[in-house]
PyMOL Python script that loads the backbone (N, CA, C, O; Angstrom):
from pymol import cmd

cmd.read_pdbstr("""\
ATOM      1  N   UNK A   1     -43.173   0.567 -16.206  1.00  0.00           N
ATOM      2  CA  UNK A   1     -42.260   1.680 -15.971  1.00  0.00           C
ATOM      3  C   UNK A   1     -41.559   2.031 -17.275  1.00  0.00           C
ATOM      4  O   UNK A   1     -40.930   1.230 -17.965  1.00  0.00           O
ATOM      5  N   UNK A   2     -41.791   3.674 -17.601  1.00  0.00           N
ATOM      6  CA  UNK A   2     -40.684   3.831 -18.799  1.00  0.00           C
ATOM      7  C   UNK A   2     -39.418   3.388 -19.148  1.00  0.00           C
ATOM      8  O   UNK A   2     -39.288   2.376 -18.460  1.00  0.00           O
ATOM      9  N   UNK A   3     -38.320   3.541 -19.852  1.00  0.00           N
ATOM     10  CA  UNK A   3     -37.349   3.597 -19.770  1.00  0.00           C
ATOM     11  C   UNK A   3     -36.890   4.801 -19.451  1.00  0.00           C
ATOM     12  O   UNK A   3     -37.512   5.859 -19.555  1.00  0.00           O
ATOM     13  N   UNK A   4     -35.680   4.633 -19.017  1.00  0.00           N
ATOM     14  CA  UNK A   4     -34.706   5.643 -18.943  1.00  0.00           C
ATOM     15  C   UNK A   4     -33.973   6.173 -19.710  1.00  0.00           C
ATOM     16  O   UNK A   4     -33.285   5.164 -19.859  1.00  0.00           O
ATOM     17  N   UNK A   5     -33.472   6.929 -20.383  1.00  0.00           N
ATOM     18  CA  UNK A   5     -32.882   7.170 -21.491  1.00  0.00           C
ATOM     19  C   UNK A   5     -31.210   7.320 -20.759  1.00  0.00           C
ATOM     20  O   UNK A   5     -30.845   8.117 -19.894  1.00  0.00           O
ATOM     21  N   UNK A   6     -30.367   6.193 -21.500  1.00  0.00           N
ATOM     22  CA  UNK A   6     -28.698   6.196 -21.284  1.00  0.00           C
ATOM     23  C   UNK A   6     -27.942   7.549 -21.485  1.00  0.00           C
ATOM     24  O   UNK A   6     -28.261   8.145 -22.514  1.00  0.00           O
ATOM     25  N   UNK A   7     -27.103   8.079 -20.783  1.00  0.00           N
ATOM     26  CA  UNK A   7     -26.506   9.162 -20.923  1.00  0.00           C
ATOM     27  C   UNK A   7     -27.105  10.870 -21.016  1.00  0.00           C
ATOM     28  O   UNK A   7     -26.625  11.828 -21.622  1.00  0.00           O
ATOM     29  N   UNK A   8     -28.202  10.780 -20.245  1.00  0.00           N
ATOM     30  CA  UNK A   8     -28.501  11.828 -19.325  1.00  0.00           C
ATOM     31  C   UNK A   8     -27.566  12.602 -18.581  1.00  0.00           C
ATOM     32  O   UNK A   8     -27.005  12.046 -17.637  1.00  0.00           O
ATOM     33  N   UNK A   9     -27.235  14.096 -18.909  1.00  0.00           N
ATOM     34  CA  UNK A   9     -26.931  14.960 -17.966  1.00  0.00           C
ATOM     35  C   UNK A   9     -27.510  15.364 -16.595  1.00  0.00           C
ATOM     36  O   UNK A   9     -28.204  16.375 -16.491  1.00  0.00           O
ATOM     37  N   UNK A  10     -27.205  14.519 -15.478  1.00  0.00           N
ATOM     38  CA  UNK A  10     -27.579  15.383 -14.271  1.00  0.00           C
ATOM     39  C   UNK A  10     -27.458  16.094 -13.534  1.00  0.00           C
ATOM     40  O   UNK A  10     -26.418  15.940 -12.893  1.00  0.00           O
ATOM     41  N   UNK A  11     -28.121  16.994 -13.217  1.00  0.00           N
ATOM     42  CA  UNK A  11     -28.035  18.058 -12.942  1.00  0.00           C
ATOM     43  C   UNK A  11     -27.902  18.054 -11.417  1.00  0.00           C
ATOM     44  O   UNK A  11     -28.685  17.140 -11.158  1.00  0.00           O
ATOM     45  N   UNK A  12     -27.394  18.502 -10.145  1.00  0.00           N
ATOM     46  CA  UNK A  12     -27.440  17.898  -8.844  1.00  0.00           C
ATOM     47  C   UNK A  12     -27.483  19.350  -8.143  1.00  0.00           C
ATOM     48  O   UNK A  12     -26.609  20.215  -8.090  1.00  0.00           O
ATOM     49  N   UNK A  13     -29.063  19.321  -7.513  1.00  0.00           N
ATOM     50  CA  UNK A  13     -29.351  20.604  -6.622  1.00  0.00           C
ATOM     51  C   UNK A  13     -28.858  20.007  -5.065  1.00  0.00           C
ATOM     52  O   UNK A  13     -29.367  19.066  -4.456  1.00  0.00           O
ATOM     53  N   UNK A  14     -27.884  20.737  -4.702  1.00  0.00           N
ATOM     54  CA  UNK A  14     -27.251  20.197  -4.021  1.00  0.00           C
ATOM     55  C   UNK A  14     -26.974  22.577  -3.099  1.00  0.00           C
ATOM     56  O   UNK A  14     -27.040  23.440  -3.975  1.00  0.00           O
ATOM     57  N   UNK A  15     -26.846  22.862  -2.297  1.00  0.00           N
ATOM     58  CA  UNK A  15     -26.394  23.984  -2.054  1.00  0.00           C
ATOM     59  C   UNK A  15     -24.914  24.318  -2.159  1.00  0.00           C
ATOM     60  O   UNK A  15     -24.182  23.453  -1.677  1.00  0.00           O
ATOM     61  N   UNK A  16     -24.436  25.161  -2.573  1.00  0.00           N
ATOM     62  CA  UNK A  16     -23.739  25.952  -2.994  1.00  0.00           C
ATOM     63  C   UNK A  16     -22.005  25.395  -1.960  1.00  0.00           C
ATOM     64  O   UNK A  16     -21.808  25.661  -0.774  1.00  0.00           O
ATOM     65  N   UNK A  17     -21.380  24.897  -2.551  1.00  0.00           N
ATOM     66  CA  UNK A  17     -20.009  24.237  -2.108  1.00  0.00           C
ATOM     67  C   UNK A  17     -20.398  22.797  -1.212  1.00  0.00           C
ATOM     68  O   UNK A  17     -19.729  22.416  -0.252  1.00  0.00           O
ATOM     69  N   UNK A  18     -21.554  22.127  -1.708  1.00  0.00           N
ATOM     70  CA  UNK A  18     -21.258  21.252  -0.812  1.00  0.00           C
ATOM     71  C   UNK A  18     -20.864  20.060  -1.919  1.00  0.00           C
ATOM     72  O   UNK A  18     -21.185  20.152  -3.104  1.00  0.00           O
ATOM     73  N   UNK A  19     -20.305  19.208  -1.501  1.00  0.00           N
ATOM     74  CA  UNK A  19     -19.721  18.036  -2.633  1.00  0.00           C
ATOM     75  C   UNK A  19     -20.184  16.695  -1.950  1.00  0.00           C
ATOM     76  O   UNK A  19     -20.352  15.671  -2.613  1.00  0.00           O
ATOM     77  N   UNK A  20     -20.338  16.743  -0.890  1.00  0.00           N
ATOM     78  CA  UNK A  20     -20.995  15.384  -0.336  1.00  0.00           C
ATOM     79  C   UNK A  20     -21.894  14.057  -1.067  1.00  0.00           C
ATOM     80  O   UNK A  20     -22.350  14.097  -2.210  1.00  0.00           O
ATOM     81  N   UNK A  21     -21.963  13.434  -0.555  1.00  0.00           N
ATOM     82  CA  UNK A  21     -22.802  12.567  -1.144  1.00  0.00           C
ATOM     83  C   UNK A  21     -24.597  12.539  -0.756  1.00  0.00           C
ATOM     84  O   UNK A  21     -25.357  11.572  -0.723  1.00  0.00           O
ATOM     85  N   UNK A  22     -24.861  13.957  -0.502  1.00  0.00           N
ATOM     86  CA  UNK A  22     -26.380  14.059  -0.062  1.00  0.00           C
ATOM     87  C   UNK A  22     -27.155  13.714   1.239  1.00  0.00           C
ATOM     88  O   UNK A  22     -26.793  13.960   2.390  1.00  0.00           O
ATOM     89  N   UNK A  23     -28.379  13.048   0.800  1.00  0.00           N
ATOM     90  CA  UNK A  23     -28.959  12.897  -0.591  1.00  0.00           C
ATOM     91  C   UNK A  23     -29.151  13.954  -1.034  1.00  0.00           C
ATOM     92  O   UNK A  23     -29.482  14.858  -0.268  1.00  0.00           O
ATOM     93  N   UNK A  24     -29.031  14.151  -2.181  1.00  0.00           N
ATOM     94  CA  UNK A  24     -29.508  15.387  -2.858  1.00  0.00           C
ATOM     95  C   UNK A  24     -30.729  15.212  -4.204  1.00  0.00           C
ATOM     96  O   UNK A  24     -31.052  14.024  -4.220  1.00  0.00           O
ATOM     97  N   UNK A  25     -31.155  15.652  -4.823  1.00  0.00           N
ATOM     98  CA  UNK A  25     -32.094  15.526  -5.958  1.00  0.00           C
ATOM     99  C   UNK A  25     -31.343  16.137  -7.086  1.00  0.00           C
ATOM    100  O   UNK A  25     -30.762  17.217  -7.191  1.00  0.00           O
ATOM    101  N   UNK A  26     -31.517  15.155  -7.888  1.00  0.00           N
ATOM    102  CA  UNK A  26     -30.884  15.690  -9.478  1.00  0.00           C
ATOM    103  C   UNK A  26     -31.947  15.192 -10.643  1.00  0.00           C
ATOM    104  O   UNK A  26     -32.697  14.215 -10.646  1.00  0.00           O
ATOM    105  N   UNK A  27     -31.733  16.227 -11.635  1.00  0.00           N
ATOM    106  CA  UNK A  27     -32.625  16.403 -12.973  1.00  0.00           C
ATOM    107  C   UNK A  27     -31.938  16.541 -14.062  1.00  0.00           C
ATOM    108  O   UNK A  27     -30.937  17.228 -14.264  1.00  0.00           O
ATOM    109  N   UNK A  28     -32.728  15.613 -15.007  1.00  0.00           N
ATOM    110  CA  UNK A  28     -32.098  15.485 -16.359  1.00  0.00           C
ATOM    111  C   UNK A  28     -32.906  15.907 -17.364  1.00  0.00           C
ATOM    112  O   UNK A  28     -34.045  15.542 -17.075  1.00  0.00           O
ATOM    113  N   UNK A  29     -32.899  16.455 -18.332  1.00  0.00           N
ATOM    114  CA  UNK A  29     -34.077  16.911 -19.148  1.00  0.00           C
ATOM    115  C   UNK A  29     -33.347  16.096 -20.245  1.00  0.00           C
ATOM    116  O   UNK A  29     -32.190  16.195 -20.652  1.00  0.00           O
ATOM    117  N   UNK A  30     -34.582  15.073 -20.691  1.00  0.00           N
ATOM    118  CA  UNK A  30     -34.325  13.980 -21.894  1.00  0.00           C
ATOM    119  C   UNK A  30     -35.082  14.661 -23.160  1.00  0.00           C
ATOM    120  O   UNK A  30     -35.587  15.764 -23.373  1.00  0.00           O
ATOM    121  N   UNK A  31     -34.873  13.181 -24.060  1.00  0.00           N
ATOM    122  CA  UNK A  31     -35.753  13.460 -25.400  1.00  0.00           C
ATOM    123  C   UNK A  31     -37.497  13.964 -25.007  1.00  0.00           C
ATOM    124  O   UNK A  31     -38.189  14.095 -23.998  1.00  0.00           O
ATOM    125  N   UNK A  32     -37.654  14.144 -26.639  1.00  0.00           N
ATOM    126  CA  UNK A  32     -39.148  14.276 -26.110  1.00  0.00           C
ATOM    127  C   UNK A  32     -40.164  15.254 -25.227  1.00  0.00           C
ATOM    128  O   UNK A  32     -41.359  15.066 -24.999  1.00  0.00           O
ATOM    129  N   UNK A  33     -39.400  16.251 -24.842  1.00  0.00           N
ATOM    130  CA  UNK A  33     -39.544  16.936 -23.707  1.00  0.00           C
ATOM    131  C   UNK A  33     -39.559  16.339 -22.068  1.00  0.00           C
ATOM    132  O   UNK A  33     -39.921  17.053 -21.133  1.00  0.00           O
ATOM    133  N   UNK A  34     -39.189  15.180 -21.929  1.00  0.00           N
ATOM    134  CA  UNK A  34     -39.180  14.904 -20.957  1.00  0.00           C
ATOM    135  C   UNK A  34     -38.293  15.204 -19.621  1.00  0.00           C
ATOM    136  O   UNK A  34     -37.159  15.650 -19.801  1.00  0.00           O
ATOM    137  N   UNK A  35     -38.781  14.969 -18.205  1.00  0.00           N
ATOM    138  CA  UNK A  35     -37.694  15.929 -17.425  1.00  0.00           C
ATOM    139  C   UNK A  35     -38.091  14.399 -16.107  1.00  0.00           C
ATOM    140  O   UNK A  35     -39.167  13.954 -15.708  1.00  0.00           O
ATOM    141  N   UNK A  36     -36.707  14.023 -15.808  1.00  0.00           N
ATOM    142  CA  UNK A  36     -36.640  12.671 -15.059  1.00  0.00           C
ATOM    143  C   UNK A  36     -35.818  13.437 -13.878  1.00  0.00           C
ATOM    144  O   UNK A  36     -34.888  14.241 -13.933  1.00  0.00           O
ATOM    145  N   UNK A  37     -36.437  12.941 -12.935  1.00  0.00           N
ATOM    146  CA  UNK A  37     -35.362  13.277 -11.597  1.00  0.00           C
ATOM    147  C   UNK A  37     -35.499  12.432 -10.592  1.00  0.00           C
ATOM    148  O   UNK A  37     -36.491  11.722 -10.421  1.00  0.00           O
ATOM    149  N   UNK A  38     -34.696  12.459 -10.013  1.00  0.00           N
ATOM    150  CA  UNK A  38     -34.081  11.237  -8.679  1.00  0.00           C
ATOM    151  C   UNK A  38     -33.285  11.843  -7.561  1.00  0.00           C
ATOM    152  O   UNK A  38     -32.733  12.943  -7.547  1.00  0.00           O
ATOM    153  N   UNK A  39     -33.323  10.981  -6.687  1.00  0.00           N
ATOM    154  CA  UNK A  39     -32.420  11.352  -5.288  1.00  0.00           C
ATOM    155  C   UNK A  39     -31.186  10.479  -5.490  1.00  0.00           C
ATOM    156  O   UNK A  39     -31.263   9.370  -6.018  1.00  0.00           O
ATOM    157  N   UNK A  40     -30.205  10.940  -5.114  1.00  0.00           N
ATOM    158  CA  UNK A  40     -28.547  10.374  -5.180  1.00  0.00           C
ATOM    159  C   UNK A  40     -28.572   9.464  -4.252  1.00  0.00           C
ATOM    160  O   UNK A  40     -27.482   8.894  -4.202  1.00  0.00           O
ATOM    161  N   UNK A  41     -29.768   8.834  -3.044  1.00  0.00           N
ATOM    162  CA  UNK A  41     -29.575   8.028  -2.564  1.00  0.00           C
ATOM    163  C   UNK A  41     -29.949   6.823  -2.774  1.00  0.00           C
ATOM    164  O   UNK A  41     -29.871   5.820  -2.063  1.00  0.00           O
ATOM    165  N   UNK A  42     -30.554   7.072  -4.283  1.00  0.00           N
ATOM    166  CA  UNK A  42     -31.997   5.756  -4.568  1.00  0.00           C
ATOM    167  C   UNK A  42     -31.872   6.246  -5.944  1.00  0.00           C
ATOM    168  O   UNK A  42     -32.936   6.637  -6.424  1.00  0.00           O
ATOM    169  N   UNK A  43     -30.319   6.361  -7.080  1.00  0.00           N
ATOM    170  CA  UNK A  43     -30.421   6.629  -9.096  1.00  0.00           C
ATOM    171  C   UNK A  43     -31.480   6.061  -9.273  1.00  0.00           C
ATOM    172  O   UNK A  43     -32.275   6.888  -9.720  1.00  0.00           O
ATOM    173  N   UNK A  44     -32.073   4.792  -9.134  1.00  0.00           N
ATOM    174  CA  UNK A  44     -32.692   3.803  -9.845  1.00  0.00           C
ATOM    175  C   UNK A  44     -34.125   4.217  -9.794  1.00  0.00           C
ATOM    176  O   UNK A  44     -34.918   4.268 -10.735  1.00  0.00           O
ATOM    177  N   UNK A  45     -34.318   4.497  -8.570  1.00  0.00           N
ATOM    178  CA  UNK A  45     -36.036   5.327  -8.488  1.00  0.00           C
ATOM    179  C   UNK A  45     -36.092   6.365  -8.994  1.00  0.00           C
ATOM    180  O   UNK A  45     -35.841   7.313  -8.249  1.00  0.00           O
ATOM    181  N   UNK A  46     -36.495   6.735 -10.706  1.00  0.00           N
ATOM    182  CA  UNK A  46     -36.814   8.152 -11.397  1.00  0.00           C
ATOM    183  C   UNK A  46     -37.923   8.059 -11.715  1.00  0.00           C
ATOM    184  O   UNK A  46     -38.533   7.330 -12.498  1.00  0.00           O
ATOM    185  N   UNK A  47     -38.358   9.389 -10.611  1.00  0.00           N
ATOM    186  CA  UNK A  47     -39.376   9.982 -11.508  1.00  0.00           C
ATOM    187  C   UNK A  47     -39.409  10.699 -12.686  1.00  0.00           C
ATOM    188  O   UNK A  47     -38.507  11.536 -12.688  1.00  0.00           O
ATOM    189  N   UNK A  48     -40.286  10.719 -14.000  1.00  0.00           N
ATOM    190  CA  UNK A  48     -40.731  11.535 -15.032  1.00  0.00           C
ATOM    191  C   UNK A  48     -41.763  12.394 -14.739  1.00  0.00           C
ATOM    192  O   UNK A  48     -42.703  12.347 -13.945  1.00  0.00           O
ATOM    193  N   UNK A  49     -41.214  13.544 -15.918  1.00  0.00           N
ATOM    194  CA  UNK A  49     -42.791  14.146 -16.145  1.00  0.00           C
ATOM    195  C   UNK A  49     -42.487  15.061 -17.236  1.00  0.00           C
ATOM    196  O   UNK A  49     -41.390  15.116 -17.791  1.00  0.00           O
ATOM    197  N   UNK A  50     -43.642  15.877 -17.564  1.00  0.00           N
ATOM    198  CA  UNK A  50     -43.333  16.296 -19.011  1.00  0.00           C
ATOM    199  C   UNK A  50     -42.582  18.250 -18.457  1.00  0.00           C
ATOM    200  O   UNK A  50     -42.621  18.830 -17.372  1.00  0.00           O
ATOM    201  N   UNK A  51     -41.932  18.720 -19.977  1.00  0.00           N
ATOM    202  CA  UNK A  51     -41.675  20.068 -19.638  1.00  0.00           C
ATOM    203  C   UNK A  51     -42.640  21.153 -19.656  1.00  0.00           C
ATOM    204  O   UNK A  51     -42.136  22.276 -19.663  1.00  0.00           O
ATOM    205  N   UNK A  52     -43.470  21.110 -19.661  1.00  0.00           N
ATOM    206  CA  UNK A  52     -44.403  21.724 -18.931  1.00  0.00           C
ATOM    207  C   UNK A  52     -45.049  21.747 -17.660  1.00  0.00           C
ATOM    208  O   UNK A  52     -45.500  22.687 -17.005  1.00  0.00           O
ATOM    209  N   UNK A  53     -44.983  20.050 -17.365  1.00  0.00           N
ATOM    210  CA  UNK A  53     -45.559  20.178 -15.748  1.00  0.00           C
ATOM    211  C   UNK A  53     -44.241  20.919 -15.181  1.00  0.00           C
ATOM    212  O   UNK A  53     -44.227  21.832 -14.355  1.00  0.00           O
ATOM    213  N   UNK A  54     -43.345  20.427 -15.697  1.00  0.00           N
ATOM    214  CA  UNK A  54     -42.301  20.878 -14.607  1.00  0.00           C
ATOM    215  C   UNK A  54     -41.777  22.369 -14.479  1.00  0.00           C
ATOM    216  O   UNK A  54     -41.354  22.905 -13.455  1.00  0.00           O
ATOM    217  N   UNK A  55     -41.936  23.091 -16.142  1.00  0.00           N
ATOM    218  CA  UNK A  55     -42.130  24.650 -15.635  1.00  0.00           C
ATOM    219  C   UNK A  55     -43.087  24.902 -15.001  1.00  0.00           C
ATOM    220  O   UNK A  55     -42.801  25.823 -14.235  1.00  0.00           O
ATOM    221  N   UNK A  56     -44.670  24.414 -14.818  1.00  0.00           N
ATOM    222  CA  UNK A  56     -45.393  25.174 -13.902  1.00  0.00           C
ATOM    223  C   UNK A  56     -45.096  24.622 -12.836  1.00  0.00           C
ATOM    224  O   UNK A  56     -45.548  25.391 -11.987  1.00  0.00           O
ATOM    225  N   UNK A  57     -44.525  23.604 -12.213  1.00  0.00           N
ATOM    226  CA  UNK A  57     -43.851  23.833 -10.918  1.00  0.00           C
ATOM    227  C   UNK A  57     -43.132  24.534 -10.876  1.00  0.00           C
ATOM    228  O   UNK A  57     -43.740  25.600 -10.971  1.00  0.00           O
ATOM    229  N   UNK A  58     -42.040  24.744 -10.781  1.00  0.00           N
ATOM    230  CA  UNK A  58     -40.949  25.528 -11.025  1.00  0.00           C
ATOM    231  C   UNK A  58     -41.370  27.537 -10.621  1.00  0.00           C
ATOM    232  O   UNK A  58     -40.998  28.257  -9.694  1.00  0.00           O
ATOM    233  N   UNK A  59     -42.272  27.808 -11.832  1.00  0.00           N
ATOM    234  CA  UNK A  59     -43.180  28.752 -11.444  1.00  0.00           C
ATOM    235  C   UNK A  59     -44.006  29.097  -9.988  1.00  0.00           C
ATOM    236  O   UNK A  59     -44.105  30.105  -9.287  1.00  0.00           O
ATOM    237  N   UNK A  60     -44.637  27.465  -9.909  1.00  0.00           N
ATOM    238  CA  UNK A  60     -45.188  27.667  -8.690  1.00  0.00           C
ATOM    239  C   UNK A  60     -44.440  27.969  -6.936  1.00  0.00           C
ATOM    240  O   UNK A  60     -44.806  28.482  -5.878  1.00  0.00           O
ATOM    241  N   UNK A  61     -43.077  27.203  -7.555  1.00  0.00           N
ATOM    242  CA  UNK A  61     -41.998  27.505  -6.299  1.00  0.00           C
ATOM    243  C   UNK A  61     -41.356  28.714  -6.204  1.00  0.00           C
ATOM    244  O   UNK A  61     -40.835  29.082  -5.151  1.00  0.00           O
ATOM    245  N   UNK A  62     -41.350  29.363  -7.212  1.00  0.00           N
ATOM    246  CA  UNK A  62     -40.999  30.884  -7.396  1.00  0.00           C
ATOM    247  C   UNK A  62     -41.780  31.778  -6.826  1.00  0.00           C
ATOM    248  O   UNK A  62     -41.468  32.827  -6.262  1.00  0.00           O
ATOM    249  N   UNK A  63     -43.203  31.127  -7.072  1.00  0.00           N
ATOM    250  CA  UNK A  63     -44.460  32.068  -6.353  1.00  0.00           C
ATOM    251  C   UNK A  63     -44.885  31.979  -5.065  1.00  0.00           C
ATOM    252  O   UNK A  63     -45.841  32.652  -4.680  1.00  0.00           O
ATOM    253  N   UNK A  64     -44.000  30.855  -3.990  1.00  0.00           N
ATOM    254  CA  UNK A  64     -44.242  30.567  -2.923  1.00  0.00           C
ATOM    255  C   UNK A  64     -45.317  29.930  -2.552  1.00  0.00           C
ATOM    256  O   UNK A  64     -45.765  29.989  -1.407  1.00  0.00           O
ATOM    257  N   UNK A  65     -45.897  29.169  -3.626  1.00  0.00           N
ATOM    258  CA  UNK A  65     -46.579  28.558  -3.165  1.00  0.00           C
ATOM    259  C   UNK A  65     -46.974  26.857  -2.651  1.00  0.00           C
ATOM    260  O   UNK A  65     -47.987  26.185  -2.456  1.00  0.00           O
ATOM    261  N   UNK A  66     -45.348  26.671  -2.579  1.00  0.00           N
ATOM    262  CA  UNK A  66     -45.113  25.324  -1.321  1.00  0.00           C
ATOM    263  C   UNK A  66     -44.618  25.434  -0.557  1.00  0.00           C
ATOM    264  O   UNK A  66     -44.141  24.475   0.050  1.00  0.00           O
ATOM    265  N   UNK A  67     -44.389  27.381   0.024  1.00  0.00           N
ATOM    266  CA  UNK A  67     -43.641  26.945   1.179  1.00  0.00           C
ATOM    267  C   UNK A  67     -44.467  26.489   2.523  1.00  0.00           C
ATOM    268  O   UNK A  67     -43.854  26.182   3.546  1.00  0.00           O
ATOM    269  N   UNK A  68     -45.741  26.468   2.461  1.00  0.00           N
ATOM    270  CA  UNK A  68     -46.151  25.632   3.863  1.00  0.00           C
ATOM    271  C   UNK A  68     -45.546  24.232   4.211  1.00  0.00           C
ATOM    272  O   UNK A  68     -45.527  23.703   5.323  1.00  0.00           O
ATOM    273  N   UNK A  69     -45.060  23.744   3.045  1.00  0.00           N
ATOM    274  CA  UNK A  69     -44.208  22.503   2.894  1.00  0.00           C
ATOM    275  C   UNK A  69     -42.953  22.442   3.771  1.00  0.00           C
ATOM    276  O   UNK A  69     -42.502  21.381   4.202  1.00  0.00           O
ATOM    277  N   UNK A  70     -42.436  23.609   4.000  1.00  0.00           N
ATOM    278  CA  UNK A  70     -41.178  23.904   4.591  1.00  0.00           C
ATOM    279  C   UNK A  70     -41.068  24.852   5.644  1.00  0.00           C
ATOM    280  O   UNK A  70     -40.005  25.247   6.123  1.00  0.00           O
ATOM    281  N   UNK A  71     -42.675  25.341   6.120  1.00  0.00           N
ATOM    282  CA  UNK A  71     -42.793  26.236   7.238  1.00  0.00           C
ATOM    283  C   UNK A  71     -42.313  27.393   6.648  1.00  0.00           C
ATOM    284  O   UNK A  71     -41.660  28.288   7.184  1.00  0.00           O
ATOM    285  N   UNK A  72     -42.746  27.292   5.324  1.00  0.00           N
ATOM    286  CA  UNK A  72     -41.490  29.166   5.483  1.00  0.00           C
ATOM    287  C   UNK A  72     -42.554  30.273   5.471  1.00  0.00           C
ATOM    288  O   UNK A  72     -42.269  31.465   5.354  1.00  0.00           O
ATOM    289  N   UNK A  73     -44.293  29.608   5.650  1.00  0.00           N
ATOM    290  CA  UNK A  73     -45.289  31.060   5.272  1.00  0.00           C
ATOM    291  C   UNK A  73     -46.000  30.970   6.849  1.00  0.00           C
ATOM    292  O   UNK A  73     -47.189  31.229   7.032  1.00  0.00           O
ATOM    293  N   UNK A  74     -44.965  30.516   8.055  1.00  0.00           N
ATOM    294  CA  UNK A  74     -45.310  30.657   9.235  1.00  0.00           C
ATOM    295  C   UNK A  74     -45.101  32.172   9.691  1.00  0.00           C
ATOM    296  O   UNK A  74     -43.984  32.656   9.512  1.00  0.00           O
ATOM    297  N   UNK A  75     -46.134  32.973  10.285  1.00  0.00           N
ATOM    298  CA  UNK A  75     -45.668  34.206  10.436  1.00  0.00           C
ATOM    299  C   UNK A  75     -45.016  34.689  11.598  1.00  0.00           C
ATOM    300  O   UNK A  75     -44.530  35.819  11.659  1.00  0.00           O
ATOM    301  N   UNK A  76     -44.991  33.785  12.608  1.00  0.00           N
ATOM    302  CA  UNK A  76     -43.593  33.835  13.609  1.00  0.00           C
ATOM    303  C   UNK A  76     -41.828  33.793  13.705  1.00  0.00           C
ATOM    304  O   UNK A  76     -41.024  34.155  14.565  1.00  0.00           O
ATOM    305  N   UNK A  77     -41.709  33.161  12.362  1.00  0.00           N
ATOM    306  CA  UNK A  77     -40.429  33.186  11.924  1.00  0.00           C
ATOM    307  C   UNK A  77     -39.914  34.774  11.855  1.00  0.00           C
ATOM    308  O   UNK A  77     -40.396  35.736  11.258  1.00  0.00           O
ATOM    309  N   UNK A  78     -38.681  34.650  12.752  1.00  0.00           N
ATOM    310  CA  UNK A  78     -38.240  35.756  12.800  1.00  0.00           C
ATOM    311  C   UNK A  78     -37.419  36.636  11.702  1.00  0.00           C
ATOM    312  O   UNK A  78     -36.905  37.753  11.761  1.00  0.00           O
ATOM    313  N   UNK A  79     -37.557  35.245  10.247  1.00  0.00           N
ATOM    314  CA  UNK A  79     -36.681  35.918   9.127  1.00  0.00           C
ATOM    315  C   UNK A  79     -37.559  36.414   8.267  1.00  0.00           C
ATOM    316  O   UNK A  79     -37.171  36.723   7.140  1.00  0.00           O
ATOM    317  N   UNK A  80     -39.301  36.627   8.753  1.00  0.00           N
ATOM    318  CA  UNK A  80     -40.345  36.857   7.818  1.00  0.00           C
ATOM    319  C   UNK A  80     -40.821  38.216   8.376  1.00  0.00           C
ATOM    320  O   UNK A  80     -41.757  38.809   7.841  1.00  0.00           O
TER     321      UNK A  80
END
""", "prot")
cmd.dss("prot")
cmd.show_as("cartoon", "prot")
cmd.util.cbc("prot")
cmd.orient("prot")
């Protein structure tokens, strides 16, 4: 397992006024181009990956293409 790099900014996608303790997912973009993220219920389990995989995700969630992941490209939904 890599290291972690000490004193990472995380970033905590969390929705809009909530302050709770989650879980939520947070991201740190380290040296190197690297981009580490974790769930607030489990710091110690981080995943890596480089800044590129993670803009073309990023891209790819913009383009809708995980929302079968979340039911959102069901065409019965009445908000579609």
């Amino acid at each position: 397992m890599a290291e972690i790099p000490t004193g990472l900014d995380w970033i905590r996608a969390a929705p809009e006024g909530e302050d709770g303790p989650g879980p939520w997912i947070e991201i740190a973009f380290g040296p190197d181009d690297l981009v580490h993220l974790r769930e607030t219920s489990d710091p110690e389990n981080v995943v890596t990956t480089n800044r590129k995989k993670w803009d073309a995700f990023v891209l790819g969630v913009q383009a809708g293409e995980f929302d079968h992941f979340a039911g959102l490209d069901t065409p019965d939904r009445p908000d579609q």
